[in-house]
C-alpha positions as YAML, in Angstrom:
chain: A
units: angstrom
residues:
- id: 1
  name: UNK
  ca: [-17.61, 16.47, 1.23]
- id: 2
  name: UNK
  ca: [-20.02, 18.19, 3.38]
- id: 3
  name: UNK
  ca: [-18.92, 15.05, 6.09]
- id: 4
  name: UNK
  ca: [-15.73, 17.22, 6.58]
- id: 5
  name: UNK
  ca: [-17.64, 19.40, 8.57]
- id: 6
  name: UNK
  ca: [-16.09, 20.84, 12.10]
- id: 7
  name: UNK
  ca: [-13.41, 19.41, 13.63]
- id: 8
  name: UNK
  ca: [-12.60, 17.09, 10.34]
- id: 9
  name: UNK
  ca: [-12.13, 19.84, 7.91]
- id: 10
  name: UNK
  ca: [-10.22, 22.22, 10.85]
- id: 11
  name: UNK
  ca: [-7.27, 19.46, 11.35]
- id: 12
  name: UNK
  ca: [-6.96, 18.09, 7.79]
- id: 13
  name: UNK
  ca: [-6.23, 22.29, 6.91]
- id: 14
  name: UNK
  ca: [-3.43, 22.29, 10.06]
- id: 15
  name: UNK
  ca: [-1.93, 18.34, 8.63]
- id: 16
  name: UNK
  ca: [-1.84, 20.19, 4.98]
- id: 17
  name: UNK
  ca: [0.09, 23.19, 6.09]
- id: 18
  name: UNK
  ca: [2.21, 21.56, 8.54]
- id: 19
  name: UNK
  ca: [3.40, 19.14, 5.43]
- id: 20
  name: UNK
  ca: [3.72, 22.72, 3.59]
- id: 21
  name: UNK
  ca: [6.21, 23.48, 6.22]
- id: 22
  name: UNK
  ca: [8.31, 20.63, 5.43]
- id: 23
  name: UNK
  ca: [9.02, 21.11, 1.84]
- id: 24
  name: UNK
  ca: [11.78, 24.14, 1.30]
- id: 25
  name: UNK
  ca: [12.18, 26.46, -1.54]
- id: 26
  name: UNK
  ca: [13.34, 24.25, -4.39]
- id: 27
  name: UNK
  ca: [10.91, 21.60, -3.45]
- id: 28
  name: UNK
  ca: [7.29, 21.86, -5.85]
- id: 29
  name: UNK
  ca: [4.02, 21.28, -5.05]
- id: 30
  name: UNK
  ca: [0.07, 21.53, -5.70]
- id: 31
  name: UNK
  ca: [-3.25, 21.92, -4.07]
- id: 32
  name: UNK
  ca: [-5.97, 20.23, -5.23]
- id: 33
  name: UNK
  ca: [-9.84, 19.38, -3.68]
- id: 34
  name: UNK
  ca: [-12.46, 17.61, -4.99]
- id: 35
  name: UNK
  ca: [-16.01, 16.98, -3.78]
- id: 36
  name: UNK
  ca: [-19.15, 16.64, -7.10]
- id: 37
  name: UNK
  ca: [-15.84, 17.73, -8.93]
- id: 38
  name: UNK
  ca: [-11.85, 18.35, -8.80]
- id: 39
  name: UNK
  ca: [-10.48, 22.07, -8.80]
- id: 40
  name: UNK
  ca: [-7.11, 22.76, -8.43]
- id: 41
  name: UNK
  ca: [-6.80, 25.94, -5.59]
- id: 42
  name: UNK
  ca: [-3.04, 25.52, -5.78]
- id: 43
  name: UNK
  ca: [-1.03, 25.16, -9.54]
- id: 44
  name: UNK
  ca: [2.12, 23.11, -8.78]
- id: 45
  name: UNK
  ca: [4.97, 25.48, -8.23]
- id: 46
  name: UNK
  ca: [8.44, 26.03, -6.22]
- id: 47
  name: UNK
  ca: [7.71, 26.59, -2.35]
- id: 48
  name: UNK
  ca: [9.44, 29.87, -2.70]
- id: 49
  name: UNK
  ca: [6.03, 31.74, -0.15]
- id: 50
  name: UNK
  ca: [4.87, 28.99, 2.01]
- id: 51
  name: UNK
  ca: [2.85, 31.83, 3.42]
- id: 52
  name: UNK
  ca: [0.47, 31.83, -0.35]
- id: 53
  name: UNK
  ca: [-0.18, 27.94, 0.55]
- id: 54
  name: UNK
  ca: [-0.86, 28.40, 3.71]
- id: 55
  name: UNK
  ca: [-3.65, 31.68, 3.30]
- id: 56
  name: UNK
  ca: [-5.07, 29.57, 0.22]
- id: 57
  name: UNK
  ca: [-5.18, 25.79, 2.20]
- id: 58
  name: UNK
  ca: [-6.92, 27.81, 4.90]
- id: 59
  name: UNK
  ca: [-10.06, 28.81, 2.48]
- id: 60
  name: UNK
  ca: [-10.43, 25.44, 1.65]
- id: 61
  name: UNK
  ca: [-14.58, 24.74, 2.69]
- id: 62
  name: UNK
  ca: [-17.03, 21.89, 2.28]
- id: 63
  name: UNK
  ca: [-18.36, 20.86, -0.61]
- id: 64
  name: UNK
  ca: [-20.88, 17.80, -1.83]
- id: 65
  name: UNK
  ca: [-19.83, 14.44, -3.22]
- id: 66
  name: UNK
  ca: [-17.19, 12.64, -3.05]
- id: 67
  name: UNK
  ca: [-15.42, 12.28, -6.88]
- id: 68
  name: UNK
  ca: [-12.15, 10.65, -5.81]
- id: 69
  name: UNK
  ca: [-11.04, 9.71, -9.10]
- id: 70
  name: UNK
  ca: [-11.16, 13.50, -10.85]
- id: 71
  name: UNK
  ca: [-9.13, 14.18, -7.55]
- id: 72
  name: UNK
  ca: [-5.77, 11.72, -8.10]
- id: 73
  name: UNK
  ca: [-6.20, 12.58, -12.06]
- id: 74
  name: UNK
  ca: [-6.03, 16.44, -11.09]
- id: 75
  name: UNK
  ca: [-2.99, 15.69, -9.10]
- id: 76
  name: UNK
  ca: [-1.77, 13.52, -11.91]
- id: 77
  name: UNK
  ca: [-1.84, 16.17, -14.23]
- id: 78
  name: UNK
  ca: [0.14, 18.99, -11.53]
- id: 79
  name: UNK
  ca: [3.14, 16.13, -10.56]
- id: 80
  name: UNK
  ca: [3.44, 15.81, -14.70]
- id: 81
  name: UNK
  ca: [3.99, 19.08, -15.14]
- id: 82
  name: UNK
  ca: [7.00, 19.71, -13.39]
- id: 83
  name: UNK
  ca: [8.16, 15.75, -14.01]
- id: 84
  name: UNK
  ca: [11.97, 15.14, -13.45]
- id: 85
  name: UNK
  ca: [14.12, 11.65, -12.76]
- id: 86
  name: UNK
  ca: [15.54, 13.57, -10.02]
- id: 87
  name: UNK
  ca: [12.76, 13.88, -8.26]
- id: 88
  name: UNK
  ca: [10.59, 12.08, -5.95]
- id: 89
  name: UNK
  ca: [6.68, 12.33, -7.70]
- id: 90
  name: UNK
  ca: [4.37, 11.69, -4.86]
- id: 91
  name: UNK
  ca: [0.37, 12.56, -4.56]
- id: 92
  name: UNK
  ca: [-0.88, 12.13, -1.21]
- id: 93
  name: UNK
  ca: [-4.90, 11.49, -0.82]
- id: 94
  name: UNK
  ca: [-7.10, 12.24, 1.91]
- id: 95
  name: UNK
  ca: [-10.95, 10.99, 1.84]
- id: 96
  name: UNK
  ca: [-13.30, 10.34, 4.73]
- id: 97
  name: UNK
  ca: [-16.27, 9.08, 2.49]
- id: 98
  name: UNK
  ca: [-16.87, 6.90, -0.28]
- id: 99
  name: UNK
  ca: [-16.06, 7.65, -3.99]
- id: 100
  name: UNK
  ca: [-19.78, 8.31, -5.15]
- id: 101
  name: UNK
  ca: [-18.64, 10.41, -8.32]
- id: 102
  name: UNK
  ca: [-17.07, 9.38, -11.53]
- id: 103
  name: UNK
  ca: [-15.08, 5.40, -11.47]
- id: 104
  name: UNK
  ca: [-16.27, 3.69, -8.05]
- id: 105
  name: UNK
  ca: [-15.19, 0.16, -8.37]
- id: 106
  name: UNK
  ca: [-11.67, -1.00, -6.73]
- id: 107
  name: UNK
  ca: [-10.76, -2.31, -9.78]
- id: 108
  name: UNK
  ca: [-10.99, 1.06, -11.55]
- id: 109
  name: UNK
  ca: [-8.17, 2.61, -8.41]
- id: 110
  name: UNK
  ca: [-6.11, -0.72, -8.87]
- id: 111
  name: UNK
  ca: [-5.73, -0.17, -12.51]
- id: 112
  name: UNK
  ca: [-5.23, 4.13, -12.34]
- id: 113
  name: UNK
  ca: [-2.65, 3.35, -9.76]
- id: 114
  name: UNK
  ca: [-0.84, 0.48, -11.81]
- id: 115
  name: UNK
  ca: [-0.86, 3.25, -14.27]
- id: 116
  name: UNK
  ca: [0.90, 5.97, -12.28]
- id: 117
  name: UNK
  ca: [2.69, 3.60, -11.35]
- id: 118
  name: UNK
  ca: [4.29, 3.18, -14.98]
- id: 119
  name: UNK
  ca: [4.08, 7.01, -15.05]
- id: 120
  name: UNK
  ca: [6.79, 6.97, -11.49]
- id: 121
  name: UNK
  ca: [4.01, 8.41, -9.92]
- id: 122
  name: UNK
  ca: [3.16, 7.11, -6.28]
- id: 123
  name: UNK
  ca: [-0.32, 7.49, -4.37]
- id: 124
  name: UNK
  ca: [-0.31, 7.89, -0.70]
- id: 125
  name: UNK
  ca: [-3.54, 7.02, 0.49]
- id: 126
  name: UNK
  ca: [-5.25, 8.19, 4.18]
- id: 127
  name: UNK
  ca: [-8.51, 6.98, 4.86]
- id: 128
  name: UNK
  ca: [-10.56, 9.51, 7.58]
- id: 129
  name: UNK
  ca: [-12.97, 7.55, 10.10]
- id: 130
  name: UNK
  ca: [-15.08, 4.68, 9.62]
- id: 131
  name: UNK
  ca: [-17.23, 5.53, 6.42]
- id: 132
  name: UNK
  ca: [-14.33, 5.51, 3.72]
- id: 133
  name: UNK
  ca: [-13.79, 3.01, 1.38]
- id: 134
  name: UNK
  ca: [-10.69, 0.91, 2.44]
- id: 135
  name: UNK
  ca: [-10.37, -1.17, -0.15]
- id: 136
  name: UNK
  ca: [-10.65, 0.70, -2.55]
- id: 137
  name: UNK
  ca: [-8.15, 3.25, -1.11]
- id: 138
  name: UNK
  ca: [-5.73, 0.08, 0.07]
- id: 139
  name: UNK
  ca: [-5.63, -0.90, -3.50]
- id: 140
  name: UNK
  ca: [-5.02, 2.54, -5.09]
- id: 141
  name: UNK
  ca: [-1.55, 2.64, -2.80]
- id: 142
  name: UNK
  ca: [-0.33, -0.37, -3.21]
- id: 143
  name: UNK
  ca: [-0.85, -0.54, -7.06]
- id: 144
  name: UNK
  ca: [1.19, 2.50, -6.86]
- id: 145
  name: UNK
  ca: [3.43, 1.97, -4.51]
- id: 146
  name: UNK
  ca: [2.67, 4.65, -1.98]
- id: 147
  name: UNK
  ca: [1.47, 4.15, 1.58]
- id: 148
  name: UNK
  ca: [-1.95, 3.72, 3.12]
- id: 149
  name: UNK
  ca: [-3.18, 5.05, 6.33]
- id: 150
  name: UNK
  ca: [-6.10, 4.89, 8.67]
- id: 151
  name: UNK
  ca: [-6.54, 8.04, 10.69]
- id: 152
  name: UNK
  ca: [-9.84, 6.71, 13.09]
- id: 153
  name: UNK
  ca: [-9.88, 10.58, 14.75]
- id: 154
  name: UNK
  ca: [-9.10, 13.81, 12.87]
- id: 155
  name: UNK
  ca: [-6.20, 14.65, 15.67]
- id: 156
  name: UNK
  ca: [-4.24, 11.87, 13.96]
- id: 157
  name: UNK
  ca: [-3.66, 13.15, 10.55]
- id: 158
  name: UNK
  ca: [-0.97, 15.72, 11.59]
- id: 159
  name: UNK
  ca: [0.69, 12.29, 12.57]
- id: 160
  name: UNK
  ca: [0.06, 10.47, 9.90]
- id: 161
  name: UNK
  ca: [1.17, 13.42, 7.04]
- id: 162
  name: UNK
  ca: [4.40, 13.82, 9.15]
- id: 163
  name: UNK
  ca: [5.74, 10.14, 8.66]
- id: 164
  name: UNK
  ca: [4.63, 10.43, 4.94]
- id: 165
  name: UNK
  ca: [6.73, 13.37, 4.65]
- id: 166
  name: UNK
  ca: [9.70, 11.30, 6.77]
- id: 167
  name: UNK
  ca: [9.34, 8.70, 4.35]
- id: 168
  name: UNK
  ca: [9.55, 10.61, 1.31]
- id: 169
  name: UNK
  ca: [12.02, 12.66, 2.84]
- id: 170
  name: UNK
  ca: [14.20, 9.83, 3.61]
- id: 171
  name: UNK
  ca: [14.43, 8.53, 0.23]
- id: 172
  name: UNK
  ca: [17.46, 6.69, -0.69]
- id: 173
  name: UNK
  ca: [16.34, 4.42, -3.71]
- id: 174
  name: UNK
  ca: [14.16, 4.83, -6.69]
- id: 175
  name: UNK
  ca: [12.94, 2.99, -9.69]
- id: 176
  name: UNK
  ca: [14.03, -0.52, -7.92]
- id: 177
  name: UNK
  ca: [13.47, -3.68, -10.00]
- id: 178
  name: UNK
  ca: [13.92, -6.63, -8.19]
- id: 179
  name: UNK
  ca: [14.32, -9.92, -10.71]
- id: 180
  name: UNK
  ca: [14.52, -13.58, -9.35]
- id: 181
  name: UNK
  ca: [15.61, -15.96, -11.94]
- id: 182
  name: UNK
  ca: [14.62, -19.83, -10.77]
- id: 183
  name: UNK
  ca: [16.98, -22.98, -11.12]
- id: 184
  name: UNK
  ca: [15.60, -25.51, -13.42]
- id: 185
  name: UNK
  ca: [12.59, -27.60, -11.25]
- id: 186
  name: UNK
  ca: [11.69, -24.58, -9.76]
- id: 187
  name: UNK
  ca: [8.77, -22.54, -10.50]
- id: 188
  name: UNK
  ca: [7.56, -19.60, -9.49]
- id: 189
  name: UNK
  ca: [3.45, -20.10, -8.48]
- id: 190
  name: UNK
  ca: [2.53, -16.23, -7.87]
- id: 191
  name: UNK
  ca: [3.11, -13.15, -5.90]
- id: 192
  name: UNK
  ca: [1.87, -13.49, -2.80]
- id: 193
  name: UNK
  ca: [2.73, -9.46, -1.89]
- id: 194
  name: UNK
  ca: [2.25, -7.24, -4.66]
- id: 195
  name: UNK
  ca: [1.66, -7.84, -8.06]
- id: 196
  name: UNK
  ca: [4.57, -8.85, -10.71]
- id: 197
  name: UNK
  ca: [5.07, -10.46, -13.42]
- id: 198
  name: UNK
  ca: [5.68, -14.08, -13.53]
- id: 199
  name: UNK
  ca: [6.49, -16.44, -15.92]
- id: 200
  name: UNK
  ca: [7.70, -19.77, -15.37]
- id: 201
  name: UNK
  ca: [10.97, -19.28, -13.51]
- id: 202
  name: UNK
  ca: [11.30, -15.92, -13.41]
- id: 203
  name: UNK
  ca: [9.57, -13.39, -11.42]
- id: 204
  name: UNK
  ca: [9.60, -9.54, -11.52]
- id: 205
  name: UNK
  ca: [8.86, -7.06, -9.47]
- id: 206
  name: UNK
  ca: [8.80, -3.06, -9.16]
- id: 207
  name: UNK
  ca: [9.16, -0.38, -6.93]
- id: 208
  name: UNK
  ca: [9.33, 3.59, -7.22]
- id: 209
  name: UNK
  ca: [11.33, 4.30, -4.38]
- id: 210
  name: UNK
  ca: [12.50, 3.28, -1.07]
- id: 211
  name: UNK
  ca: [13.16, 4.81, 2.33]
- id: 212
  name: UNK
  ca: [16.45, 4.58, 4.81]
- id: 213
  name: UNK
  ca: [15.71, 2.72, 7.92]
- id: 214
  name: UNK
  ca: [12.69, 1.14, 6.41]
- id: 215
  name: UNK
  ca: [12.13, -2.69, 4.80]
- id: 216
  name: UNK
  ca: [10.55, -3.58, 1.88]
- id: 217
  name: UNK
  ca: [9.67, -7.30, 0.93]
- id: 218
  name: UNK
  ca: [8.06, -9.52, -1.97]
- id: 219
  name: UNK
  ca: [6.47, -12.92, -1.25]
- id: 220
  name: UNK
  ca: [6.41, -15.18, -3.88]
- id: 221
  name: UNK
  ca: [4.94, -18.85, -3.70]
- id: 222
  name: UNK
  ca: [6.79, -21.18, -5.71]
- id: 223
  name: UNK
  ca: [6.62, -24.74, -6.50]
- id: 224
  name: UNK
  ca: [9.58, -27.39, -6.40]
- id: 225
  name: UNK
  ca: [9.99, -30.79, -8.18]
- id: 226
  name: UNK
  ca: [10.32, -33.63, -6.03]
- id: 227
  name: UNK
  ca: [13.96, -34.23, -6.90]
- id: 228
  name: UNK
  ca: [15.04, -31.72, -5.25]
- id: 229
  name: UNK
  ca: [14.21, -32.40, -1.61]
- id: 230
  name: UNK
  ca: [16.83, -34.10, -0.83]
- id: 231
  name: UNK
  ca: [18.77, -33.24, 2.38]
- id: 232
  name: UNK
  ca: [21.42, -30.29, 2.35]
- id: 233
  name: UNK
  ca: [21.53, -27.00, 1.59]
- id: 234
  name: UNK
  ca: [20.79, -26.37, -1.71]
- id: 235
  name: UNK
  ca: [20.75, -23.07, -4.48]
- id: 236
  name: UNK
  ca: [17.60, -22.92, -6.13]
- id: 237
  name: UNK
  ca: [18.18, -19.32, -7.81]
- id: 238
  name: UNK
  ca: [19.31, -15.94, -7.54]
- id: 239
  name: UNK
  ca: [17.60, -12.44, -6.56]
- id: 240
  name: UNK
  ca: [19.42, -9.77, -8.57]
- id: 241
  name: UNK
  ca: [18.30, -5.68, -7.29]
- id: 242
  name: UNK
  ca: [19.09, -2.53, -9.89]
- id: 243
  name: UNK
  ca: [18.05, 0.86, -8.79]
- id: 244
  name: UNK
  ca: [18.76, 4.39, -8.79]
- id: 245
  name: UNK
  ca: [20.63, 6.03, -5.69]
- id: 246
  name: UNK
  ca: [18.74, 8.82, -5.23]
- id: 247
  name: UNK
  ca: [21.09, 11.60, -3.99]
- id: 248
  name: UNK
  ca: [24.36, 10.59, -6.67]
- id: 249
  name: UNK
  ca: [21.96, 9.57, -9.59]
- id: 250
  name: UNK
  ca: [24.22, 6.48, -10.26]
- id: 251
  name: UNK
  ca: [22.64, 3.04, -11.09]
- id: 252
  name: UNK
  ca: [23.62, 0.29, -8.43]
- id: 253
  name: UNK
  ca: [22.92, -3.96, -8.78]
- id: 254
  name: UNK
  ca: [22.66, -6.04, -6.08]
- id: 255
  name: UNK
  ca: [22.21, -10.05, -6.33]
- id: 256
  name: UNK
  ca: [21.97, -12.56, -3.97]
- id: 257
  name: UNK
  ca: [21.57, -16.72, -4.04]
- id: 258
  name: UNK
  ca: [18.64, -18.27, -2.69]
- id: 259
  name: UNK
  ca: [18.93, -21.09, -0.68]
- id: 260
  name: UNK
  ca: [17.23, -23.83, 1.44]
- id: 261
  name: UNK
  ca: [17.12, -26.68, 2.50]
- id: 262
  name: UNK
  ca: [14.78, -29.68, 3.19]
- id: 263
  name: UNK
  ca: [13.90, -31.63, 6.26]
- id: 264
  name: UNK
  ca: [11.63, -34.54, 7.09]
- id: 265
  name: UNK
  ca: [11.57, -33.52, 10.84]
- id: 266
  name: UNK
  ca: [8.45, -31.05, 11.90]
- id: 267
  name: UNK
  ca: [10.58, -30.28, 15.03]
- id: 268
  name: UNK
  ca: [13.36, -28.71, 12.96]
- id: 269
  name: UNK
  ca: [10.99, -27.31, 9.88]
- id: 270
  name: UNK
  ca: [9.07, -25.48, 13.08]
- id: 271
  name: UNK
  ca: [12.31, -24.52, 14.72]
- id: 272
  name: UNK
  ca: [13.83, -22.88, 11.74]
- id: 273
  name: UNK
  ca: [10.37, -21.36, 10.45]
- id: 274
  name: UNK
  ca: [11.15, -17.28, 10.69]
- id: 275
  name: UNK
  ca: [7.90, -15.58, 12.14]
- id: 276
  name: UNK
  ca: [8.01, -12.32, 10.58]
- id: 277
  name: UNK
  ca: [7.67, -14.46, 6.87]
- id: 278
  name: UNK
  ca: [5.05, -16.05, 8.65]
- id: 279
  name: UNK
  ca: [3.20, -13.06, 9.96]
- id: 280
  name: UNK
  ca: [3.65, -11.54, 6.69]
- id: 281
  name: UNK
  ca: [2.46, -14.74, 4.40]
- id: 282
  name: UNK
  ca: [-0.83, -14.67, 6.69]
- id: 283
  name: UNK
  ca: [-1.66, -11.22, 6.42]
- id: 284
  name: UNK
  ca: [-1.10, -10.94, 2.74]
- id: 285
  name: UNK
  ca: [-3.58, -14.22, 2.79]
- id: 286
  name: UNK
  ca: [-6.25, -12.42, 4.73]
- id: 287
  name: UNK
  ca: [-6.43, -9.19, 2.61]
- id: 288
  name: UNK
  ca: [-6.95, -11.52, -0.39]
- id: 289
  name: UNK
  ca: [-9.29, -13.48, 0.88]
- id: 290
  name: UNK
  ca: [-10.91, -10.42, 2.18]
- id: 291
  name: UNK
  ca: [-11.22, -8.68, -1.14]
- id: 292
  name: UNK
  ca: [-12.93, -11.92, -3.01]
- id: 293
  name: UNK
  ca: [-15.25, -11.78, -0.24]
- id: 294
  name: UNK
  ca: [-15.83, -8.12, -0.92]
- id: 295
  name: UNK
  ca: [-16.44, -9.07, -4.32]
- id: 296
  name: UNK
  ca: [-18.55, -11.87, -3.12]
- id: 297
  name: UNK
  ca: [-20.64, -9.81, -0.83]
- id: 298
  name: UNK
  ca: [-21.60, -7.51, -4.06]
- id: 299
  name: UNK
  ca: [-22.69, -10.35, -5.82]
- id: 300
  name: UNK
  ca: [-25.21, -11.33, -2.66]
- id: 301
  name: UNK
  ca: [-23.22, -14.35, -2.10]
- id: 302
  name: UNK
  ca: [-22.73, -13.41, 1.88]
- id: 303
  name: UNK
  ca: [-22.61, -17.00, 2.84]
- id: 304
  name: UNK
  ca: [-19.45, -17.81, 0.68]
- id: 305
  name: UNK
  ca: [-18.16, -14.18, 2.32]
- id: 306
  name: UNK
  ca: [-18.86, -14.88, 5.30]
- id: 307
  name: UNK
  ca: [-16.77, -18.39, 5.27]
- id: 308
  name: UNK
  ca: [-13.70, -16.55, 3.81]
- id: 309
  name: UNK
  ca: [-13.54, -13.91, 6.27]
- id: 310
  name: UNK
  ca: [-14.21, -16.75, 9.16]
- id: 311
  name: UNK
  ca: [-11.25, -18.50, 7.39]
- id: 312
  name: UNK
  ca: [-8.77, -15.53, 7.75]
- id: 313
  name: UNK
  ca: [-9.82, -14.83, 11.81]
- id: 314
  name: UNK
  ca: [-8.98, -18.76, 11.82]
- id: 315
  name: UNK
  ca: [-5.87, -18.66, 10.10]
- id: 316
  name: UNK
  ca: [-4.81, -15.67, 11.99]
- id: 317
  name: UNK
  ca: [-5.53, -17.50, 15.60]
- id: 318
  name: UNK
  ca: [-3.83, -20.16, 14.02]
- id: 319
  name: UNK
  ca: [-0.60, -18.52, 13.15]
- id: 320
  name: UNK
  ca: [-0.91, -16.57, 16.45]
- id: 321
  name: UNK
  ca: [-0.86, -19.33, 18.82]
- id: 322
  name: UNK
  ca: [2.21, -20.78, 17.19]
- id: 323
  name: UNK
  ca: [4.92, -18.31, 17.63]
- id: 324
  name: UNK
  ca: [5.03, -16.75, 20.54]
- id: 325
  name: UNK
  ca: [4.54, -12.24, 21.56]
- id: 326
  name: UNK
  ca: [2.07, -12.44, 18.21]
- id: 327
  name: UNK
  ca: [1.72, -8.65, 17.16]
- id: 328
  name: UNK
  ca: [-1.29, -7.10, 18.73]
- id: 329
  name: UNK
  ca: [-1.95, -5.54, 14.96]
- id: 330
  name: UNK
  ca: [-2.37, -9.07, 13.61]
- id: 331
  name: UNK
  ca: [-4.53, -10.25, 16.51]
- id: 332
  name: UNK
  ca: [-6.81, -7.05, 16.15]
- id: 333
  name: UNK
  ca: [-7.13, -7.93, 12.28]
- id: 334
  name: UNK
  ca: [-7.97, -11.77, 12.93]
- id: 335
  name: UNK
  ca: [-10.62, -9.93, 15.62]
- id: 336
  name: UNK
  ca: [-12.47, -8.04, 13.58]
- id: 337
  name: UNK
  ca: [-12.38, -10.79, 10.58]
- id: 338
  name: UNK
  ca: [-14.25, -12.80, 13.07]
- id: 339
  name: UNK
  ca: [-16.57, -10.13, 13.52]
- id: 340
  name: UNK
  ca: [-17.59, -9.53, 10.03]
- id: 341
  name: UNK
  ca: [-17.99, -12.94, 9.51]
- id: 342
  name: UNK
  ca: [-20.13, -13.61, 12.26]
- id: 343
  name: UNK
  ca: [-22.70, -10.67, 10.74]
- id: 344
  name: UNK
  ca: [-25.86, -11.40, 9.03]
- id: 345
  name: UNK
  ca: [-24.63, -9.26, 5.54]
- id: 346
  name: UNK
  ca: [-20.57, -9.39, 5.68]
- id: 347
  name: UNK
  ca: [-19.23, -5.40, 4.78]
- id: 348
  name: UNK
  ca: [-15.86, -4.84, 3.45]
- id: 349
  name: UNK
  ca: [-12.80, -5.68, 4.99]
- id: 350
  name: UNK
  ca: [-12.16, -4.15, 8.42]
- id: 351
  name: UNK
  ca: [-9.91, -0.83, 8.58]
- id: 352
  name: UNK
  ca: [-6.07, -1.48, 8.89]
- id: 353
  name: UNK
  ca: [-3.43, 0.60, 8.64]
- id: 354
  name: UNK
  ca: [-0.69, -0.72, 6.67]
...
C-alpha cells in the first residue's frame, strides 16, 4: 500500500532478495503483491536464475489498499502447484497496514489458515510498524502453524526473513500428530495453546513441521476426579508422537507416560512448580483474554475490555513476582496490557512478537 513508501518499500525489496539468496537451484518459489488486488509478478518455479527474481522483486512499487486475503489465496494457489510430501510448503506474509479489501475479520484469517493448514500449507506472518493488524495476522500463523513476527523498524525485516528461512531450513519433522490418551477420571478441559480436538479423554493435536534446535509445546487444561489425589506418583496417561523425518521420508512414533503427583503442602506444590509452564500458561491466558476483549471492544463494550486487559497486566505482575529473573518479554506484555486498559476506548492487543 501506498504506506510502503521510502524507506519501508526499499528494505522489504533487500529482506525479499536476500531470502532469494537462500533458496538454491532445486528449491521453488513465487512472487506475489497485493494492494486493491493480488498479482502474481513471479509464477512459482525452480531457482535455477536468482538473478530474474531479483531484477523483477526490484520493480516491485506502491500500490493502494491493502487486500490481504487475495494475497495468501494467490500464494495458495503458486505453493499448490508445485505440491510434493517431500517438501516443505511455506508462504511467508508481509503487511504494514490493515486488511481493508476483501475478508477483514480475524475470524475469516483463523479459519483460511486452519484450512491451509489441512492443505500442509504454513503461513508465516510479519507485521511492519504500528498500524497492522496483529491479531488478525497472530491468528492467521498460528492457525497454520507458521511463525509471526513484529518488525517495529523496516531495518529489521532482513532479520526477521533470515530466521524464517533458518527455521524452514532447519526442518527435521513434518506432519507431527501428537495424541494424549487420558486414564479413566481424567479429562481433558481444553487446549490452552493451540487449537485441537478434544473429546473426553483424549486430546489431539497437529503440526506441519518442526525445526532442529527449536521446542514446540501444547498446553492442555484437564480436570481430575477427586480419587485420585492421593499421595505418590501416579500415571494418569500417555502422550504418543508420529511424524515424518524429513530428510529419510520414514514415519517415526514416539510415546511417553504422564505423570504427577499430589501434595497438600503449598511449600512443595511452589517448589516443584516449573516456571517456563508457568510463563507459558500466563501468556497463552493473556492473548485470549486479549482477543475477547478485541471482540468486546467492537461491540462498544470497552468497560468489560478494559477489565480483561487490566486482568492480564495483573496476572502477568502476578506470575512475575513469583519466580524469580521474569523474562523482560513477559513484563513488557503485562506493561502495555496495563496501558490499554487504562485508555478511555481499549484498541487491540499490544504488538508481540511471538
Amino acid at each position: 500500500s501506498g504506506s510502503m513508501n521510502g524507506y519501508r518499500i526499499a528494505q522489504a525489496r533487500e529482506a525479499a532478495i536476500m531470502a532469494v539468496g537462500r533458496l538454491g537451484p532445486d528449491d521453488i518459489a513465487s512472487v506475489v503483491v497485493f494492494d486493491t488486488r493480488a498479482e502474481v509478478i513471479i509464477p512459482a518455479q525452480k531457482v535455477t536464475d536468482p538473478g530474474f527474481f531479483i531484477e523483477r522483486i526490484r520493480r516491485i512499487g506502491l500500490g493502494g489498499s491493502t487486500a490481504i486475503h487475495d494475497g495468501v489465496l494467490s500464494g495458495r494457489g503458486e505453493v499448490l502447484a508445485f505440491m510434493d510430501p517431500r517438501r516443505l510448503n511455506r508462504i511467508v506474509l508481509l503487511s504494514d497496514g490493515q486488511a481493508n479489501v476483501g475478508p477483514r475479520r480475524v475470524e475469516d484469517f483463523a479459519r483460511l489458515g486452519q484450512s491451509l493448514l489441512g492443505e500442509r500449507i504454513s503461513v508465516s506472518t510479519i507485521g511492519l510498524g504500528l498500524g497492522y493488524n496483529e491479531d488478525l495476522m497472530l491468528q492467521l500463523a498460528l492457525a497454520s502453524d507458521g511463525n509471526h513476527a513484529f518488525a517495529r523498524d523496516p531495518s529489521d525485516l532482513i532479520t526477521i526473513f533470515n530466521r524464517e528461512f533458518n527455521d524452514v531450513l532447519a526442518s527435521c519433522a513434518q506432519t507431527v500428530s501428537i495424541d494424549i490418551d487420558l486414564k479413566p477420571g481424567v479429562r481433558a478441559v481444553k487446549a490452552v495453546s493451540r487449537d485441537g480436538v478434544i473429546a473426553g479423554s483424549n486430546a489431539q493435536f497437529r503440526f506441519n513441521q518442526v525445526y532442529a534446535a527449536t521446542e514446540h509445546y501444547v498446553l492442555l487444561e484437564v480436570e481430575i476426579d477427586k480419587e485420585h489425589a492421593a499421595g505418590g506418583e501416579q500415571d494418569f496417561g500417555i502422550v504418543k508422537v508420529a511424524y515424518t523425518d524429513a530428510r529419510s521420508g520414514q514415519a517415526q512414533t514416539l510415546d511417553t507416560a504422564i505423570r504427577a503427583r499430589f501434595s497438600a503442602s503449598e511449600t512443595e506444590v511452589r517448589a516443584n512448580a516449573d516456571s517456563k509452564v508457568g510463563e507459558a500458561v500466563v501468556e497463552q491466558v493473556a492473548r485470549a483474554r486479549a482477543r475477547e476483549a478485541v471482540l468486546l471492544r467492537d461491540q462498544g463494550r470497552f468497560d468489560e475490555a478494559r477489565t480483561l486487559l487490566q486482568q492480564n497486566a495483573t496476572d502477568i505482575r502476578a506470575f512475575a513476582a513469583s519466580v524469580p529473573n521474569a523474562p523482560a518479554q513477559l513484563l513488557e506484555l503485562g506493561n502495555q496490557y496495563n496501558a490499554l486498559g487504562t485508555v478511555n476506548a481499549a484498541p487491540a492487543s499490544p504488538q508481540q512478537q511471538s
